[in-house]
C-alpha positions as CSV (number, residue, x, y, z in Angstrom):
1,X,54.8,27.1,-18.6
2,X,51.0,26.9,-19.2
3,X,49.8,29.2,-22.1
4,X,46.8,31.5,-21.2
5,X,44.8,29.3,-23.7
6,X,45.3,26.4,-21.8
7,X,44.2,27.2,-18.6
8,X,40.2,27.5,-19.3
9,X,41.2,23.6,-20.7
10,X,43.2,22.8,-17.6
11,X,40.8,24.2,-15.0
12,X,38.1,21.6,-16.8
13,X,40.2,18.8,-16.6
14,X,41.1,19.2,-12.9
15,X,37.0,20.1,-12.2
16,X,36.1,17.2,-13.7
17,X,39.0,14.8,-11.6
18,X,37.8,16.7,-8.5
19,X,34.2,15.7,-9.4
20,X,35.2,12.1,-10.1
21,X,37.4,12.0,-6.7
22,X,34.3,13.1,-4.6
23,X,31.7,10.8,-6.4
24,X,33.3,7.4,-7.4
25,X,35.5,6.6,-4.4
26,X,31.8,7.6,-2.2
27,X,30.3,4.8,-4.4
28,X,32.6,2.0,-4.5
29,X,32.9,2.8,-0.4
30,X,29.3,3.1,0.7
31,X,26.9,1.1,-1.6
32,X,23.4,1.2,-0.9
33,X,22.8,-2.2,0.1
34,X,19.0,-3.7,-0.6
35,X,17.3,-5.9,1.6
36,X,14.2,-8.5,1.6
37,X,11.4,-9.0,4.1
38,X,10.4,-12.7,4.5
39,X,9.6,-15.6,6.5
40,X,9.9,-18.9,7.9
41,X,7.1,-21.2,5.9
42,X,8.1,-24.5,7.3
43,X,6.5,-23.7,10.9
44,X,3.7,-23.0,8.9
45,X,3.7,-26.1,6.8
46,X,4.2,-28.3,10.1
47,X,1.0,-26.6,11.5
48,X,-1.0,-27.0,8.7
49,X,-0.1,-30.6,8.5
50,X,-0.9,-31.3,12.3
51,X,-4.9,-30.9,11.6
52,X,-7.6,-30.6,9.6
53,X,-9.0,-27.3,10.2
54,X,-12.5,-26.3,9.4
55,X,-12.6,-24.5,5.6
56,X,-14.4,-21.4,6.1
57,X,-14.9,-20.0,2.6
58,X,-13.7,-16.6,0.3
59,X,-11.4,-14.8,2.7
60,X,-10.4,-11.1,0.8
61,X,-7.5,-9.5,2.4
62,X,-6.5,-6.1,2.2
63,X,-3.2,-4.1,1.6
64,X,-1.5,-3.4,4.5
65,X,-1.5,0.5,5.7
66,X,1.7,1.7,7.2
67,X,2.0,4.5,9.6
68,X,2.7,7.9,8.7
69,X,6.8,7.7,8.1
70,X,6.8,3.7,6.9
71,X,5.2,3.7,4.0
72,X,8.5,4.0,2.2
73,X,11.3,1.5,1.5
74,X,14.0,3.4,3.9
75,X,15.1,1.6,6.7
76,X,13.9,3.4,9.7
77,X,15.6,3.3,13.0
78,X,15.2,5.0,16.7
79,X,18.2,6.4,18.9
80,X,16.1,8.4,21.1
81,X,12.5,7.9,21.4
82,X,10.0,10.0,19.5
83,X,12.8,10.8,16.8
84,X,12.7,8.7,13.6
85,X,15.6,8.4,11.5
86,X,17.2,6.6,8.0
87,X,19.9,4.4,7.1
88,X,21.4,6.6,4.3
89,X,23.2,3.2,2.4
90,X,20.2,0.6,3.6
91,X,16.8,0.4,2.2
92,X,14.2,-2.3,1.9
93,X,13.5,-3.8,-2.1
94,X,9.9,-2.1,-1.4
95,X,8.0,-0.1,1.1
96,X,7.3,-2.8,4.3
97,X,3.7,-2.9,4.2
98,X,3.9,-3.8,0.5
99,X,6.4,-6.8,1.2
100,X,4.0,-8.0,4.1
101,X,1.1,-7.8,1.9
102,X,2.0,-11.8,0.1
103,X,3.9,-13.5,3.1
104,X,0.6,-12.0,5.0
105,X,-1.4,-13.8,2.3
106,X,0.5,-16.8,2.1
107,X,0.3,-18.0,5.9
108,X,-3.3,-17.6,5.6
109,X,-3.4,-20.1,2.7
110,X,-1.0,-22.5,4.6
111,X,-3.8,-22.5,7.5
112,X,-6.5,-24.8,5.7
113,X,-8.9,-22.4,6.9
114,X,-9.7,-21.2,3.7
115,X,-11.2,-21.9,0.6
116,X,-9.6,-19.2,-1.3
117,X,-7.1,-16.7,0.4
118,X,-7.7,-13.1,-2.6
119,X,-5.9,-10.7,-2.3
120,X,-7.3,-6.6,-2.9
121,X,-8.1,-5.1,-5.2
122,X,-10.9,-7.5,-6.3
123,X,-14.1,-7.7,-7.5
124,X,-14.8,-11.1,-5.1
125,X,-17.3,-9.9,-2.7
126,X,-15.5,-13.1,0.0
127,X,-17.5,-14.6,2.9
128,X,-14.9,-12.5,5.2
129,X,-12.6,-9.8,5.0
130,X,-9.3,-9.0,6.6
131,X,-7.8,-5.7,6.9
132,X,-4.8,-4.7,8.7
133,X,-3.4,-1.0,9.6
134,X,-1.0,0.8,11.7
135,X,2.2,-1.2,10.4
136,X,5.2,0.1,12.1
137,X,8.6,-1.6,11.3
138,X,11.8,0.0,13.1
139,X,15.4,-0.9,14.3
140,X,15.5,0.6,18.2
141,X,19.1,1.0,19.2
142,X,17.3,2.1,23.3
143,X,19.2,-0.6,24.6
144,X,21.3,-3.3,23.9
145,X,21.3,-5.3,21.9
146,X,19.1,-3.1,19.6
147,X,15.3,-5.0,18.6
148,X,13.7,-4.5,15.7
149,X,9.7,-3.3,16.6
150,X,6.6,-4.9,14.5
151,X,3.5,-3.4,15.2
152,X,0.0,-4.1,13.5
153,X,-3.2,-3.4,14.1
154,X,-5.9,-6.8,12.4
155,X,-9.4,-6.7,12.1
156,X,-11.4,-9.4,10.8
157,X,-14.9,-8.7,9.0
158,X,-17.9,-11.4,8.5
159,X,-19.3,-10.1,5.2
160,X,-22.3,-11.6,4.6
161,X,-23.9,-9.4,7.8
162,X,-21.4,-7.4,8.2
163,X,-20.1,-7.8,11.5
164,X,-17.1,-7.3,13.2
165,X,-16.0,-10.4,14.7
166,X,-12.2,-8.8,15.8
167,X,-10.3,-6.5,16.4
168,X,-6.8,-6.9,17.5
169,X,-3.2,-5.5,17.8
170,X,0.1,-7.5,17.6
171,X,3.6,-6.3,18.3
172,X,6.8,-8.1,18.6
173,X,10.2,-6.8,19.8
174,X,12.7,-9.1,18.5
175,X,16.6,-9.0,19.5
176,X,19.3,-8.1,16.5
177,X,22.1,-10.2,16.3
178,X,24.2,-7.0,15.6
179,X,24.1,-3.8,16.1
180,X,23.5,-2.7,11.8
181,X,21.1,-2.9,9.9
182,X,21.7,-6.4,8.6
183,X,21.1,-7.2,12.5
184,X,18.1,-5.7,12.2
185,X,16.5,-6.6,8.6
186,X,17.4,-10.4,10.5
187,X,15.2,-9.3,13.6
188,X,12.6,-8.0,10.9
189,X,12.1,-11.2,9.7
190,X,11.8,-13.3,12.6
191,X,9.6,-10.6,14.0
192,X,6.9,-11.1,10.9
193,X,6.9,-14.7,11.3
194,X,6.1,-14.6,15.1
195,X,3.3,-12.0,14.1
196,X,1.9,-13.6,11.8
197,X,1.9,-17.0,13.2
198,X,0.0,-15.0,16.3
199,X,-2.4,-12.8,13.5
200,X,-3.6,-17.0,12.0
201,X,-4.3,-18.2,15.4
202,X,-6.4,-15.3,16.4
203,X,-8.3,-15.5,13.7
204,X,-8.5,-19.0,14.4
205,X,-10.0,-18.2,17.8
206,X,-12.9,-15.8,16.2
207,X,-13.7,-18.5,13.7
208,X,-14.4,-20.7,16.6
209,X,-15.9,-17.9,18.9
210,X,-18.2,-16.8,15.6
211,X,-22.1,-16.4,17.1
212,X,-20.4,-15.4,19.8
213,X,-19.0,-12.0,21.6
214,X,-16.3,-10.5,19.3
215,X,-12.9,-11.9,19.9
């Protein structure tokens, strides 16, 4: 028989086993798993091998702004359109806009266009300016397979009078091999090399079209 002094002890004991029972089994089950966005360089690396591009100068590049919603590092993901929703064990390392901001600066330097590729915030004024907004990176599960959706929004700035010579949106919908989030972090990537391949040879194009009507 328990004494009436030992039950405030016992009634501890078993609060704190309860405690333990609902926390550590949820861990050890369900770990948040942490994910990277990157890219394929060696397309790049072929491309910038195939030619000798024109160097055009100080390019300064901007952070990329998010959309309201993904300007966080939680994965987002649709199930019905309109409605935006989290994986609760999934997350990126860092919000997306802020992982795009060197692989973004990266395949520029790998163009040859470029003197110097210089990244904001900076005190070099540049010869042009990039700046991209409206990034939108989601896992659609509409259909299947689900896609992962990449959407951003480029313009490109001549500084020296300043003039827009761009302006231009790119979005990819890229397949997931599964239907999870690593399926879709997978889609991510390819998804940010395809735009990004498409961002350097638009900008390309309004090199070449400079002196001319925007591109």
């Amino acid at each position: 028989m328990v004494s009436r002094r030992a039950i405030p002890w016992v009634g501890a004991v078993m609060m704190s086993c309860a405690l333990a029972a609902c926390v550590l089994p949820r861990s050890a089950e369900n770990p948040v798993h942490t994910f990277l966005l990157t890219i394929d360089e060696s397309a790049w690396r072929a491309g910038a091998r195939a030619g000798q591009p024109e160097v055009h100068g100080v390019l300064v590049v901007g952070l990329p702004q998010a959309e309201a919603g993904f300007e966080q590092p939680r994965m987002a993901y649709l199930q019905r359109p309109y409605e935006v929703s989290y994986y609760a064990t999934n997350v990126w390392v860092d919000a997306p806009a802020r992982m795009l901001a060197p692989l973004l600066v990266r395949s520029l330097e790998a163009t040859g266009l470029w003197r110097v590729v210089v990244s904001m915030p900076t005190v070099v004024r540049g010869d042009y300016r990039l700046d991209t907004s409206g990034l939108v990176l989601q896992q659609e599960f509409l259909q299947q397979p689900s896609r992962t959706r990449l959407h951003l929004r480029a313009q490109l700035l001549e500084m020296k009078d300043q003039r827009v010579l761009g302006v231009r949106s790119f979005e990819v919908l890229e397949p997931a091999s599964s239907d999870d989030a690593y399926g879709g972090v997978q889609a991510a990537n390819r998804a940010v090399t395809r735009v990004l391949e498409a961002l350097n040879d638009w900008i390309a194009s309004c090199l070449r079209a400079a002196g001319k009507e925007a591109c």
